[in-house]
Each structure stands twice: as C-alpha cells, then as structure tokens.
Phi, psi and omega in degrees: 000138183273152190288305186308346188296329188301324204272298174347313187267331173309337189270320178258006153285314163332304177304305201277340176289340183278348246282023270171310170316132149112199157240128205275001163300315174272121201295171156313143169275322177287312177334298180309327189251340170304285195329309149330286186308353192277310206286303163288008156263016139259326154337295160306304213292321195269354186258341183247006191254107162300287172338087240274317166318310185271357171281318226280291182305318154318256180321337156300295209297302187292328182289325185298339178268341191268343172308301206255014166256340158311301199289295175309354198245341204264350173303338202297297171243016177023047159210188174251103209246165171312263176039275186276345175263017175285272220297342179313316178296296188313292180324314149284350161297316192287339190245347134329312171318308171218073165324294176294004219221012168301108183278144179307300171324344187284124216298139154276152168283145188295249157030325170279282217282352151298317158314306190293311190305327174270339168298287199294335155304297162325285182300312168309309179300311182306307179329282188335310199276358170269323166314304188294302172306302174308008181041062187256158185273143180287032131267345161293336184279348181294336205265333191286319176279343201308274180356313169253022138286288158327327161316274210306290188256028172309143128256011146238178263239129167239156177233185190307323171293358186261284183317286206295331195292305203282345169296312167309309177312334219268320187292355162272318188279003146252001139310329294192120175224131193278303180356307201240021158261107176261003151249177195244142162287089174218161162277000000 
C-alpha cells in the first residue's frame, strides 16, 4: 500500500464532511490531482517490487484501499459523482497494471458494481428475452437469473471473483447458438 493513499483518503474524507462544496458537476481539483500523483507512484513502486509475494501484497492492499476511499466519496450520494470516478480510474488504471495477478477477495466498490449492474441488466434481459422465445420453462430461466440477481441485489459484500465468475457466465450464455439445439429446454 503507498503512503500517499493516507492523503487521498484524508481529501475524500473532507468531502464527505463537505458534501455541499464545490461544484458538483466538477471533480475535486485537490482529489483530482492526488490521485494522478498517486496513481504514478504505485506504478513505479509496482514496477520496481521484483518479488511476486510483495508486489501481490503491495498491490491487493493499496486497490483494497482505494475500494474504500472510493466506497466513502460514493456514500456521500449514493451515486457516481465526478468524485467517484476520479478514484473509479485510478482503480482501473492500478488493476490494469497487473491485469492477471488481481486476487478474487478483492472487495468490489459499491460504485463498480452500479456500474456493472446496468451492464449485466441488460445483457441478462436480452438472454432472458431468447430463453423465453426459445420456450424454455420459466422456472429454469428463474433459475438461469439467480447469478445476476445476487450481483444486483446483494447485501453482502461482493468481490472480484463474483465479478469475474458472473463476466464468465455471461460469456457462455452468449456463446450459446439456439440453432444447433434441437430440443428445447423444459420441465
């Protein structure tokens, strides 16, 4: 974890003590420029850690800190504000580094996962609607949702391994050619 992540969150505790401030249209301008400087001294720092335990610990730690300096600025308004999508980059930028090497435990931001929630409606609602043309019985397609229902409506805490499992389903069930089925799926 980078030391500078302390000022980052000190800057997006401010805010939320602030939320009144500023123009809201507009990122924080100190947020905005920590975060940059932030973002290329874990670059460096991940780039210079040979060693696959400590870049691995370095890295979960410092993406585990910015989910929850993210998760504080997106509580503020329970949306995605300029704000959040300052640290919403940096967190893809930070995991973009070592795109593979991302551990499944790792906490998603409340903020990600609003995003993801309309992606993942979607492509579940078309699915939905060729399961149905294809007369498959609804309670398998019920059953066939349960995965993105639980994205959609957790109340608990989901992570990366949530995220990646249900981006996999979603790429087999679009893989999925009804053509070259020739029975239909019913009870």
């Amino acid at each position: 974890m980078h030391p500078d992540t302390n000022y980052l969150k000190t800057i997006a505790e401010e805010i939320a003590a602030n939320p009144g401030q500023g123009d809201p249209a507009k990122p924080n301008h100190h947020l905005e420029r920590a975060a940059s400087e932030l973002e290329k001294a874990i670059i460096q720092s991940l780039q210079s850690i040979e060693n696959f335990t400590q870049r691995d610990t370095y890295h979960f730690n410092t993406l585990s800190r910015l989910v929850n300096i993210c998760d504080t600025l997106f509580n503020i308004h329970g949306k995605i504000t300029p704000d959040v999508l300052v640290i919403l980059d940096l967190l893809h930028n930070v995991r973009q580094i070592l795109p593979t090497e991302i551990r499944a435990s790792l906490k998603l931001s409340k903020a990600f996962i609003a995003m993801e929630q309309a992606v993942f409606d979607e492509s579940w609602s078309a699915h939905r609607q060729e399961l149905e043309r294809q007369g498959i019985d609804a309670e398998l397609i019920a059953i066939a949702a349960v995965p993105f229902d639980r994205f959609r409506l957790s109340k608990h805490k989901l992570y990366w391994g949530d995220y990646t499992w249900l981006k996999s389903y979603l790429s087999k069930l679009d893989m999925m050619d009804w053509v070259e089925i020739p029975l239909k799926l019913t009870t």
